[in-house]
N, C-alpha and C positions, 0 to 999 in steps of 0.2 A: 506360508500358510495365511489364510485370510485372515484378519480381526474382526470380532463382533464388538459393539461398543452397546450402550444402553443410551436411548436418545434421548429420555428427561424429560422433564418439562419444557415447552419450546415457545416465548410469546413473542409475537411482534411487540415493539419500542410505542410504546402511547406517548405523541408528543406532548413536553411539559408547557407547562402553561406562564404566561408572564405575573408574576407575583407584586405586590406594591413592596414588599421586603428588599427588593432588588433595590429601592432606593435609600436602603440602609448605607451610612457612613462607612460602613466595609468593602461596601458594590464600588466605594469610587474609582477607585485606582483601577479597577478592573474597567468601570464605564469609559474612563481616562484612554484606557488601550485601548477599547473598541470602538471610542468617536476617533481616537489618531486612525487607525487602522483603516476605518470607512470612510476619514477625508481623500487618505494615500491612494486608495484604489480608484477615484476618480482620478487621479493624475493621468497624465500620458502613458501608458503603457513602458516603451523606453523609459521614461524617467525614474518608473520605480523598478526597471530593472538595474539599473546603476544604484539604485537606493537600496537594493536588495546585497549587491553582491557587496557594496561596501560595510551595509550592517552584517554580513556574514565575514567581513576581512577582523573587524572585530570581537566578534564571536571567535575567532580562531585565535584571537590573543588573550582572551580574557576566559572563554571558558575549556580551563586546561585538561579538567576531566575526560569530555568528549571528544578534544581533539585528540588524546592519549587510544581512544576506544579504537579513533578511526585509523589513527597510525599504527596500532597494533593488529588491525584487520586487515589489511593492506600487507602489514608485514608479514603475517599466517598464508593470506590465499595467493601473496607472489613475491614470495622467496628468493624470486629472480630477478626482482626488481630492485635498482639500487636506489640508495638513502634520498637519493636528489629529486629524484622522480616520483618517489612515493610522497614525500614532502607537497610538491606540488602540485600533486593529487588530492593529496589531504586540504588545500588551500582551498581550489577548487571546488573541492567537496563544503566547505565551510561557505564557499559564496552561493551556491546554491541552497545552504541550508537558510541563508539569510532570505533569499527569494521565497523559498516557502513560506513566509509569513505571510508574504504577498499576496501570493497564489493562492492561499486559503482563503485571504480575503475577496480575491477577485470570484474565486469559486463560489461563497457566498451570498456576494450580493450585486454582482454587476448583472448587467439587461440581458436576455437571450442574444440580442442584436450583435452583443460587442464579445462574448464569449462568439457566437460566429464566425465571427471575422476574424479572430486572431488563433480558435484552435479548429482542428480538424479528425474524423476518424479513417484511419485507412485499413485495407481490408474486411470492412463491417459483413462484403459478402458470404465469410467464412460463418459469420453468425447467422445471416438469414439461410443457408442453407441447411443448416438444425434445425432454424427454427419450422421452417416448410415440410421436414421429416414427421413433425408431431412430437419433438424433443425440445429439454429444455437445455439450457447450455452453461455448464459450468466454467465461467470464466477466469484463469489463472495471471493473475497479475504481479509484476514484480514490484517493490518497493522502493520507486523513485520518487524521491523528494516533491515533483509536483505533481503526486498523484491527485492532490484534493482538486486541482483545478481542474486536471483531464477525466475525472469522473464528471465532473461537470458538462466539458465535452461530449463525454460518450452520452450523457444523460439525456442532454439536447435532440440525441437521435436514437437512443433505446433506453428510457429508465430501465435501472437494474435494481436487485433487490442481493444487501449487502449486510455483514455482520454491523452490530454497532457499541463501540465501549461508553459508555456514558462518562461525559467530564465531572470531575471532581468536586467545580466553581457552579452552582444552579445558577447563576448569570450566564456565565460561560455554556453551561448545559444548553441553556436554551437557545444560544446565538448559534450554537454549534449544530446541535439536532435541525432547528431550521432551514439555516445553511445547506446543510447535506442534503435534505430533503427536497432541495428544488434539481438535486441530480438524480435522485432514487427514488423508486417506484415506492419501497417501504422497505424499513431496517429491522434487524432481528440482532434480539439480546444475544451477548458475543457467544454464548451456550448454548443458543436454541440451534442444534443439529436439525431435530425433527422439523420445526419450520422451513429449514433450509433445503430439504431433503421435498418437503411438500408442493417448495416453490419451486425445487427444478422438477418434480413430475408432473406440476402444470403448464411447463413448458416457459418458464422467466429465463430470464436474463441474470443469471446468480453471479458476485464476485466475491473472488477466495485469496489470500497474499499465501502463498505453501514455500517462502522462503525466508521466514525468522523462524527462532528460538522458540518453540510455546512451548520449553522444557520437556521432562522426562517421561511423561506420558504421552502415548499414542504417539510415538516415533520412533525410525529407528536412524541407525548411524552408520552414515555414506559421505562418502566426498563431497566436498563442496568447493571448489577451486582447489587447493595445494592441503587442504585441513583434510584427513583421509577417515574423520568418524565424526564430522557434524550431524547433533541431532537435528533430525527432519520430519517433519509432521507425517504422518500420512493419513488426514481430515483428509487430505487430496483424494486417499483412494476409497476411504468412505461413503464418500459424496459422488463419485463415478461410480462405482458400486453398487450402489442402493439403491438408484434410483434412475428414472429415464434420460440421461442425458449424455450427452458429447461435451469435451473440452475444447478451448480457444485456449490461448496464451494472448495476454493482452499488454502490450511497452508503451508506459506512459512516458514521452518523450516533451523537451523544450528543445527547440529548433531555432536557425540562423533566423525562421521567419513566422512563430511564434509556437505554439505548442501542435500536436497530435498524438494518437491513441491508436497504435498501429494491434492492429488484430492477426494472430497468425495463426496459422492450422493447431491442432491438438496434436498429441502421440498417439502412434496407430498401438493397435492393439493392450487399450490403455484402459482398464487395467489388465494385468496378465496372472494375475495372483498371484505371482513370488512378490511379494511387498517390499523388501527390500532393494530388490533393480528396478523396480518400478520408482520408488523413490529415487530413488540413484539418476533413474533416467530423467524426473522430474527435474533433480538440480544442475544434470550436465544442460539441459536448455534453460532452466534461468541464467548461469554461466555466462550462455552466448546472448542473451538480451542483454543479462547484464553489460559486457563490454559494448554496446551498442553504443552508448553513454556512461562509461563506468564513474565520471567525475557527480554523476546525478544523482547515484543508490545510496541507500540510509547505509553509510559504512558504519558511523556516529552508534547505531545498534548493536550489541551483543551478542554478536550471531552463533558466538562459538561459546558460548557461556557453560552451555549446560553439558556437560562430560559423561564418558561412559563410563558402569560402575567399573568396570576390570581398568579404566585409567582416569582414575579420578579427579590428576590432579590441574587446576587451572591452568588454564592459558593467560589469563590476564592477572 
């Protein structure tokens, strides 16, 4: 049966402004990160990817939490996989998480020129041919590690219009909001449905991530690799639903020869109104992006966190 949802209030994200408080003796450590941060991403490309995977080989010894999270997610969606290999996975996973620091930075603030050269979008044709219908297109993206750079990418050749959490640090806030905004047309507070819903009837370029946790509302529970009741949003089918548009699947990928944003067809007959195989069918195709590059995806996330009430009891 379909769900109705109430769409609220919905505003676009007002960019913050640079404050002289920012040179408060609290900003520094933070200003500290963000000049290291901005000399690194002028380096050579290669060299901060050695810089990346190594500050992730570290990460993976010291912060024991997260690698706990990712080896227990691993150990849930492949049951089949022995101890050795998921290990190395988990490494893997941890060297890419280090890259991401990177890549947020590169997303950022490097030139259109050099973002160019080093990512690329394939199948963007899948989007222009929504967009020439008189629709807008809802694009579903999976959560790999360098997505902040590959929006950048895609941004270079279609700004899109994206959900936005605001950072915690109003320094941070503002490095951050900027940043993003040289990939996206304009961002909408993480609640604003009704925004999101207005911009895919005017025919934008919308992206949506429909494979974490956003808990016990507005989901239901379906497989997700080998986990046979992950909760699963379904904002997915709200947003095809309500409004004029077609879906894309979008895989943010780092490659032997540097990154792309591979664009792939929607599901036919999507939505179909039983919400629950429609969800279902959402995650068996993140599934198979996911293995595309499985050492890439945020495992480090809590994907199985949130339980059904008839089995309540944790995974982790």
């Amino acid at each position: 049966m379909r769900q109705t949802f109430s769409l609220g209030l919905a505003v676009q994200v007002k960019a913050p402004r640079f404050q002289l408080s920012f040179f408060h003796p609290r900003y520094w450590l933070t200003w500290l990160s963000i000049g290291m941060l901005y000399l690194i991403s002028w380096l050579p490309y290669r060299l901060q990817l050695t810089l990346g995977k190594t500050i992730g080989r570290l990460l993976h010894k010291a912060v024991k939490s997260r690698r706990r999270v990712a080896e227990r997610n691993l150990e849930l969606a492949f049951p089949q996989m022995d101890k050795p290999a998921r290990d190395a996975l988990v490494l893997q996973n941890f060297e890419a998480a280090g890259m991401a620091m990177f890549e947020a930075s590169m997303g950022w603030w490097w030139p259109d020129w050099r973002v160019q050269k080093l990512g690329k979008v394939v199948g963007y044709e899948h989007i222009q041919a929504i967009l020439a219908k008189g629709k807008g297109v809802l694009g579903l993206a999976i959560h790999n590690m360098n997505l902040e750079f590959n929006c950048r990418v895609m941004g270079n050749v279609h700004p899109s219009v994206v959900f936005y959490r605001r950072h915690n640090n109003p320094l941070m806030e503002y490095m951050q909001y900027h940043g993003r905004a040289r990939s996206n047309k304009y961002m909408i507070h993480k609640r604003g449905v009704g925004e999101m819903l207005k911009a895919l009837n005017s025919g934008e370029l919308c992206l949506y991530l429909p494979d974490q946790d956003y808990g016990p509302k507005r989901c239901e529970y379906v497989p997700f690799f080998a986990v046979p009741d992950a909760a699963t949003t379904t904002g997915t089918l709200l947003f095809a639903s309500q409004s004029n548009c077609e879906t894309v699947f979008l895989v943010p990928l780092r490659t032997a020869e540097g990154y792309e944003i591979r664009v792939l067809p929607g599901l036919e007959n999507f939505p179909s109104g039983d919400d629950k195989e429609d969800v279902a069918r959402v995650n068996r195709k993140v599934e198979e992006l996911v293995m595309m590059a499985p050492e890439q995806y945020l495992w480090m996330h809590k994907r199985y966190k949130t339980r059904p009430p008839e089995n309540p009891t944790s995974l982790y």
